[in-house]
matplotlib code that plots the C-alpha trace (Angstrom):
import matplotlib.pyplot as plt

x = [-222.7, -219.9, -218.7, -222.1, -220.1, -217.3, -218.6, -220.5, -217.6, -216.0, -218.7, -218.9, -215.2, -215.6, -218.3, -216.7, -214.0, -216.2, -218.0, -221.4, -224.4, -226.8, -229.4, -232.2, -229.7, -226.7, -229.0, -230.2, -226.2, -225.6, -228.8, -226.9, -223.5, -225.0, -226.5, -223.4, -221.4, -223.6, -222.8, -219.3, -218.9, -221.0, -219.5, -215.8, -217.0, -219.3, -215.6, -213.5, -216.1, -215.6, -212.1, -212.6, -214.9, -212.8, -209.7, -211.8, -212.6, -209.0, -207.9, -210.5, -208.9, -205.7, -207.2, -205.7, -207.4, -207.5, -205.7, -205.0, -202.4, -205.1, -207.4, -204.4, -204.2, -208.1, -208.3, -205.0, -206.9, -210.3, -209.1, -206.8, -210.1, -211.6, -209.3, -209.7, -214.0, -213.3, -211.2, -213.0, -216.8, -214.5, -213.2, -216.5, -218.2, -216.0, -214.9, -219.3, -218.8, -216.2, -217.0, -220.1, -218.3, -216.8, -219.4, -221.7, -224.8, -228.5, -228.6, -225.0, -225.2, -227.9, -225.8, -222.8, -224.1, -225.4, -221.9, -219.9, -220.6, -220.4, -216.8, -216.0, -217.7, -216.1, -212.4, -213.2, -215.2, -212.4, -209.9, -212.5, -213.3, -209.8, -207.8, -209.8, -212.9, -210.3, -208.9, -211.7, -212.8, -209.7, -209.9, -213.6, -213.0, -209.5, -210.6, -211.1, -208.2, -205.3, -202.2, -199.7, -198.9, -197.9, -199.2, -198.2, -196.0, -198.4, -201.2, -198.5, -197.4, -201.2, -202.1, -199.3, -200.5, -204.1, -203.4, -201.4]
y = [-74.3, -75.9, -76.6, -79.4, -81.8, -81.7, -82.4, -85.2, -86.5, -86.8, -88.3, -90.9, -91.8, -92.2, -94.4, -96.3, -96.6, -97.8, -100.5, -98.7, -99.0, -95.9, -95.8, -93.4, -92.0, -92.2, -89.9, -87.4, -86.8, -85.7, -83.3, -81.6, -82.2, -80.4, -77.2, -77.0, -76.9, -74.8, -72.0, -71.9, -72.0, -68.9, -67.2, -67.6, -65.8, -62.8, -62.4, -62.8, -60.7, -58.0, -58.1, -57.4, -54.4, -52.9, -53.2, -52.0, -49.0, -48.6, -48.8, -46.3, -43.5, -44.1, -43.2, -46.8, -49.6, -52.8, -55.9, -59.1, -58.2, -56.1, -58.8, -61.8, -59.4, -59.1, -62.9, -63.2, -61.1, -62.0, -65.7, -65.1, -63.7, -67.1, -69.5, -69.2, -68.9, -72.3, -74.5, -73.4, -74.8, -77.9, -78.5, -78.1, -80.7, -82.9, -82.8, -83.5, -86.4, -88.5, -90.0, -90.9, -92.8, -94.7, -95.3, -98.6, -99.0, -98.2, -95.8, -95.7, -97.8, -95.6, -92.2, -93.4, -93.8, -90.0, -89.1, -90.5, -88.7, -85.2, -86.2, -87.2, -83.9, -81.6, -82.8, -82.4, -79.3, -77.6, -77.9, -76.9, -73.7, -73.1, -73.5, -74.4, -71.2, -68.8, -70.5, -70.2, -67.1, -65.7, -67.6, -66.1, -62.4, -62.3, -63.2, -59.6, -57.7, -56.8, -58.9, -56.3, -55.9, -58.6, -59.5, -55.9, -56.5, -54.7, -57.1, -60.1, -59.0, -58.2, -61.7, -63.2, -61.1, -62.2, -66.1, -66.0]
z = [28.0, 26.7, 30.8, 30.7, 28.3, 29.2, 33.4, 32.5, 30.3, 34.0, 35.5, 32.9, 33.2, 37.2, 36.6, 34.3, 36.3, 38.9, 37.2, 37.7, 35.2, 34.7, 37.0, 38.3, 41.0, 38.8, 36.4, 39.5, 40.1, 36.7, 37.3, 40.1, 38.1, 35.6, 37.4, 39.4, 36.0, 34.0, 37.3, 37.5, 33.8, 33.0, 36.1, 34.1, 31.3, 33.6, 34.8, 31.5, 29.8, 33.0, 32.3, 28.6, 29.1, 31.4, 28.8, 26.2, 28.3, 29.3, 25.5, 24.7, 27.5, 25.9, 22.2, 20.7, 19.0, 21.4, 20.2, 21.0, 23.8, 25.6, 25.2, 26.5, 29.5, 30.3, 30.1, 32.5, 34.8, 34.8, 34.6, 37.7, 39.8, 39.6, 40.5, 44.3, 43.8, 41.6, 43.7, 47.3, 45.5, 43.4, 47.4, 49.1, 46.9, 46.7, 50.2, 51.0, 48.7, 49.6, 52.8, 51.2, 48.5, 51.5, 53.6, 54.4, 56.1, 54.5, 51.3, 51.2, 48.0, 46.4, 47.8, 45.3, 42.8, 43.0, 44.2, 41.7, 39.0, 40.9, 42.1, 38.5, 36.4, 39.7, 38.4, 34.8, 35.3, 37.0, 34.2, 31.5, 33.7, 34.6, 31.0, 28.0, 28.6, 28.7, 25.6, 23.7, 24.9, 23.1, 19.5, 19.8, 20.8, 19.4, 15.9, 14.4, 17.0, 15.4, 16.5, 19.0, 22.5, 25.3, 28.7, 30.7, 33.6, 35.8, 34.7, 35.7, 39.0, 39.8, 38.6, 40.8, 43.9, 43.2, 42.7, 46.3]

ax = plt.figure().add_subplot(projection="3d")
ax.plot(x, y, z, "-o")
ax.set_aspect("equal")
plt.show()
């Protein structure tokens, strides 16, 4: 949940920015903000926590204890799957919302004000989902691994391959 404060700390900012007050419509976009949020953030960790599971397992097979280099190398991966998911929905929102923040004519005024702060949580969003959930998905499951190991060069090329 921690994706929710950290969107509507974007959408705040853009409205800010903006010079717009908060208003019934400006609230119903940070209701949407917010679902939209909420989503991709809890689909990072179902991956990350994918990832984790599956070097867990792989640890296991090999009859070692998993450390903190199995668990960087889980989070390269599982973060690397979601990039492409992330940006295609970050650039289908915000690609719906633009034109409406330029447009004129009747409810175009009352359409910004629900777009802004969907434009503004989307950019926020992103970099939350993208860097600082894998980040603190490896202070929290990290804590108790023993330290050993770096990111496998197999786990690199694949991440390379999959980010293409």
């Amino acid at each position: 949940m921690t994706s929710v404060p950290f969107a509507l700390v974007g959408g705040v900012w853009l409205m800010y920015w903006l010079d717009y007050n908060l208003s019934v419509a400006v609230v119903v976009g940070f209701i949407a903000l917010a679902g939209v949020a909420a989503e991709t953030g809890i689909i990072m960790l179902i991956y990350l926590d994918h990832a984790f599971q599956a070097a867990r397992k792989q640890a296991d097979a090999e009859g070692r204890a998993l450390n903190r280099g199995d668990l960087r190398a889980a989070i390269t991966e599982g973060a690397v799957e979601r990039v492409r998911p992330k940006m295609m929905t970050v650039t289908a929102i915000l690609a719906g919302l633009m034109p409406i923040l330029w447009s004129t004519g009747t409810g175009a005024e009352l359409m910004r004000r629900i777009a802004v702060p969907m434009i503004g949580g989307m950019v926020s969003s992103t970099v939350l989902t993208l860097i600082v959930i894998p980040a603190m998905y490896a202070l929290i499951k990290g804590w108790r691994l023993p330290l050993g190991g770096t990111v496998p060069a197999t786990v690199l090329g694949r991440a390379a391959s999959l980010a293409k």
